[in-house]
N, C-alpha and C positions, 0 to 999 in steps of 0.2 A: 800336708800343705800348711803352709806357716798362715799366721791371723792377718800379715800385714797385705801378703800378694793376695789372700780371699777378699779382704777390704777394697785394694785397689782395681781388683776385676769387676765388684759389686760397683764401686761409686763411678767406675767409667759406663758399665752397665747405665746405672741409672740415668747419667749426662746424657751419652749417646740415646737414650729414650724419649727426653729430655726435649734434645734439640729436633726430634724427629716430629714428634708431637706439634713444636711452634713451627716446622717448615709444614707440618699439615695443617695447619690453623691459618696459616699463608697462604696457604694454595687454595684453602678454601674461602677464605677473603677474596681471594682473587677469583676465582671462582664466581663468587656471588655479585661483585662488581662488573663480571662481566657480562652475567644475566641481567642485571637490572638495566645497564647499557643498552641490549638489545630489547630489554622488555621499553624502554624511554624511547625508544627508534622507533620500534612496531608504532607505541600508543600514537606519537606524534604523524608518524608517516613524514619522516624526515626525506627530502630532494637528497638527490646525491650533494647537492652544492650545501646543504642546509648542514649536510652531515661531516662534510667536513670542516665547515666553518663551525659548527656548533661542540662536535665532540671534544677539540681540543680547551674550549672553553670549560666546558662541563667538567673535565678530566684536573683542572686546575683548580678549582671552585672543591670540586670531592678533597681533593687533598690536602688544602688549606683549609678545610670544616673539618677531616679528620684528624689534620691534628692539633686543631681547639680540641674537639673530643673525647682523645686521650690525654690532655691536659686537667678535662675537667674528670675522668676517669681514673688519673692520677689521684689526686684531691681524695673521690671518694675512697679508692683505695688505703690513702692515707688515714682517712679518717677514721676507718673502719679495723683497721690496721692497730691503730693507735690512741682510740678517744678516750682513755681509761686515763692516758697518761699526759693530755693534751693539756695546756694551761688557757687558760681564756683569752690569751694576745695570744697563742696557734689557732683558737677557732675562730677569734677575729677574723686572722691574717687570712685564714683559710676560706672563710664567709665572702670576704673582699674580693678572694683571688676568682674566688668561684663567678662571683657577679661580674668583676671586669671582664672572665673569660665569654659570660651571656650577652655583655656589650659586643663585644669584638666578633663575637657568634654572630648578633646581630647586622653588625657595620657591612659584616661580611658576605651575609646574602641579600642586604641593603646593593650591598654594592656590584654583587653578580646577578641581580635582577636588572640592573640595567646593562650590564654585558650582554646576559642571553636576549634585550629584545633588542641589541644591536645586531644579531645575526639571526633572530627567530620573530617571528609576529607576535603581537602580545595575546593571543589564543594559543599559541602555539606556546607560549612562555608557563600561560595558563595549564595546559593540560601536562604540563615538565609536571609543574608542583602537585598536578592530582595524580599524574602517573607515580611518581616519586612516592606517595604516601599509599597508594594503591600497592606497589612493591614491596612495601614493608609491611603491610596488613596482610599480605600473602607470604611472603617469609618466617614472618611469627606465626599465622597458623601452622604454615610446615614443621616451622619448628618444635608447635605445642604436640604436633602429632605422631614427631620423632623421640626414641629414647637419648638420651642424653650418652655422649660417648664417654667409653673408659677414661677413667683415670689414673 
Protein backbone atom coordinates (compact mmCIF):
# COMPACT_ATOMS: atom_id res chain seq x y z
CA UNK A 1 0.00 0.00 0.00
CA UNK A 2 1.54 3.33 -1.15
CA UNK A 3 2.04 6.25 2.05
CA UNK A 4 -0.19 8.64 0.15
CA UNK A 5 -3.66 6.34 0.03
CA UNK A 6 -2.61 5.04 3.87
CA UNK A 7 -2.59 8.96 4.67
CA UNK A 8 -5.64 9.72 2.99
CA UNK A 9 -7.76 6.84 4.50
CA UNK A 10 -6.17 7.94 8.01
CA UNK A 11 -7.16 11.77 7.68
CA UNK A 12 -10.65 11.03 6.32
CA UNK A 13 -10.66 8.52 9.27
CA UNK A 14 -10.08 11.12 11.52
CA UNK A 15 -12.57 13.97 9.91
CA UNK A 16 -15.44 11.50 9.61
CA UNK A 17 -14.71 10.86 13.81
CA UNK A 18 -14.48 14.27 13.93
CA UNK A 19 -17.75 15.38 12.75
CA UNK A 20 -19.33 12.57 14.44
CA UNK A 21 -18.16 13.55 17.93
CA UNK A 22 -19.61 17.49 17.29
CA UNK A 23 -23.12 15.91 15.88
CA UNK A 24 -22.93 14.18 19.31
CA UNK A 25 -22.02 17.23 21.35
CA UNK A 26 -25.27 18.59 19.35
CA UNK A 27 -27.43 16.11 20.22
CA UNK A 28 -26.44 16.25 23.48
CA UNK A 29 -26.89 20.01 23.85
CA UNK A 30 -30.02 19.42 22.59
CA UNK A 31 -30.72 16.92 24.68
CA UNK A 32 -29.98 18.82 27.86
CA UNK A 33 -32.08 21.98 26.60
CA UNK A 34 -34.80 19.93 26.30
CA UNK A 35 -34.65 18.55 29.99
CA UNK A 36 -34.22 21.84 31.38
CA UNK A 37 -37.42 22.85 29.27
CA UNK A 38 -39.36 20.45 30.93
CA UNK A 39 -37.65 20.56 34.30
CA UNK A 40 -38.80 24.92 34.02
CA UNK A 41 -42.51 23.54 33.03
CA UNK A 42 -42.69 21.03 35.97
CA UNK A 43 -41.03 23.81 38.50
CA UNK A 44 -43.43 26.53 37.25
CA UNK A 45 -46.70 24.36 36.79
CA UNK A 46 -47.04 26.07 33.45
CA UNK A 47 -51.26 26.40 32.11
CA UNK A 48 -51.51 25.01 28.85
CA UNK A 49 -52.00 28.75 27.80
CA UNK A 50 -48.82 29.90 29.98
CA UNK A 51 -46.91 27.41 28.07
CA UNK A 52 -47.42 28.34 24.98
CA UNK A 53 -47.23 31.81 25.27
CA UNK A 54 -44.18 31.54 27.36
CA UNK A 55 -41.98 28.77 25.71
CA UNK A 56 -41.51 30.48 22.47
CA UNK A 57 -40.38 33.44 24.45
CA UNK A 58 -37.92 31.36 26.56
CA UNK A 59 -36.63 29.51 23.45
CA UNK A 60 -35.62 33.02 21.85
CA UNK A 61 -33.96 34.59 25.02
CA UNK A 62 -31.87 30.83 25.21
CA UNK A 63 -30.59 31.58 22.05
CA UNK A 64 -29.73 35.04 21.91
CA UNK A 65 -27.77 34.45 25.55
CA UNK A 66 -26.11 31.49 23.77
CA UNK A 67 -24.77 33.11 21.44
CA UNK A 68 -23.22 36.09 23.67
CA UNK A 69 -21.70 32.88 25.36
CA UNK A 70 -19.96 31.48 22.68
CA UNK A 71 -18.79 34.93 21.89
CA UNK A 72 -17.44 35.34 25.29
CA UNK A 73 -16.10 31.63 25.02
CA UNK A 74 -14.48 32.68 21.80
CA UNK A 75 -12.41 35.22 23.57
CA UNK A 76 -11.31 32.76 26.17
CA UNK A 77 -10.45 30.31 23.77
CA UNK A 78 -8.44 32.96 22.20
CA UNK A 79 -6.72 33.83 24.89
CA UNK A 80 -5.73 30.88 26.11
CA UNK A 81 -4.87 29.84 22.61
CA UNK A 82 -2.64 32.72 22.36
CA UNK A 83 -1.46 34.85 25.36
CA UNK A 84 2.29 34.04 25.00
CA UNK A 85 2.03 36.05 21.81
CA UNK A 86 -0.63 38.63 22.68
CA UNK A 87 0.48 42.30 22.58
CA UNK A 88 -1.15 44.68 25.19
CA UNK A 89 -3.71 46.46 22.57
CA UNK A 90 -5.00 42.43 21.91
CA UNK A 91 -5.63 42.09 25.66
CA UNK A 92 -6.94 45.49 25.73
CA UNK A 93 -9.20 44.88 22.71
CA UNK A 94 -9.84 41.60 24.19
CA UNK A 95 -10.74 42.99 27.97
CA UNK A 96 -13.11 45.49 26.10
CA UNK A 97 -14.80 42.98 23.93
CA UNK A 98 -15.23 40.83 26.87
CA UNK A 99 -17.06 43.56 29.10
CA UNK A 100 -19.25 44.90 26.26
CA UNK A 101 -20.18 41.22 25.71
CA UNK A 102 -21.27 41.28 29.93
CA UNK A 103 -23.23 44.63 29.00
CA UNK A 104 -25.22 43.13 26.34
CA UNK A 105 -25.38 39.91 28.44
CA UNK A 106 -26.93 42.14 30.81
CA UNK A 107 -29.33 44.44 28.38
CA UNK A 108 -30.39 41.13 27.47
CA UNK A 109 -31.96 39.46 30.46
CA UNK A 110 -32.75 43.18 31.39
CA UNK A 111 -34.79 43.07 28.66
CA UNK A 112 -36.40 39.42 28.72
CA UNK A 113 -37.32 39.83 32.40
CA UNK A 114 -39.83 42.10 31.32
CA UNK A 115 -41.02 39.74 28.21
CA UNK A 116 -41.43 36.76 30.55
CA UNK A 117 -43.64 38.82 33.17
CA UNK A 118 -45.55 39.89 29.99
CA UNK A 119 -46.90 36.37 29.65
CA UNK A 120 -45.82 34.81 33.37
CA UNK A 121 -46.76 36.44 36.81
CA UNK A 122 -43.88 37.91 38.49
CA UNK A 123 -43.63 34.67 40.97
CA UNK A 124 -43.92 32.64 38.32
CA UNK A 125 -40.91 34.87 36.59
CA UNK A 126 -39.35 34.35 40.05
CA UNK A 127 -39.22 30.71 40.32
CA UNK A 128 -38.03 30.57 36.05
CA UNK A 129 -34.75 32.14 37.51
CA UNK A 130 -34.54 29.70 40.78
CA UNK A 131 -35.56 26.79 38.48
CA UNK A 132 -32.93 27.79 36.02
CA UNK A 133 -30.17 27.95 38.42
CA UNK A 134 -31.54 24.80 40.39
CA UNK A 135 -30.86 23.04 36.79
CA UNK A 136 -27.56 23.83 36.45
CA UNK A 137 -26.62 22.91 40.09
CA UNK A 138 -28.00 19.45 39.21
CA UNK A 139 -26.22 19.24 35.88
CA UNK A 140 -22.94 19.91 37.28
CA UNK A 141 -23.30 17.60 39.92
CA UNK A 142 -24.10 14.90 37.20
CA UNK A 143 -21.71 15.86 35.64
CA UNK A 144 -18.90 15.85 38.46
CA UNK A 145 -20.26 12.27 38.92
CA UNK A 146 -19.81 11.23 35.30
CA UNK A 147 -16.23 10.22 33.58
CA UNK A 148 -15.38 12.53 31.13
CA UNK A 149 -15.90 11.05 27.44
CA UNK A 150 -13.33 9.88 24.91
CA UNK A 151 -11.29 11.85 23.13
Amino acid sequence: MNIKYTLTILIVFLLSGQTLIKAQHGKNREEIQKRKIEFIKKKLQLTAEEEKAFIPVFNEFEKKHSDIIKKKHQIFRNFNKNSLNLSEKDLSNMTNNLMNLNLEEAKLCSEYNTKFKEVLSPMKVMLLYISEHEFKKNLIRKMKNKPPPPK
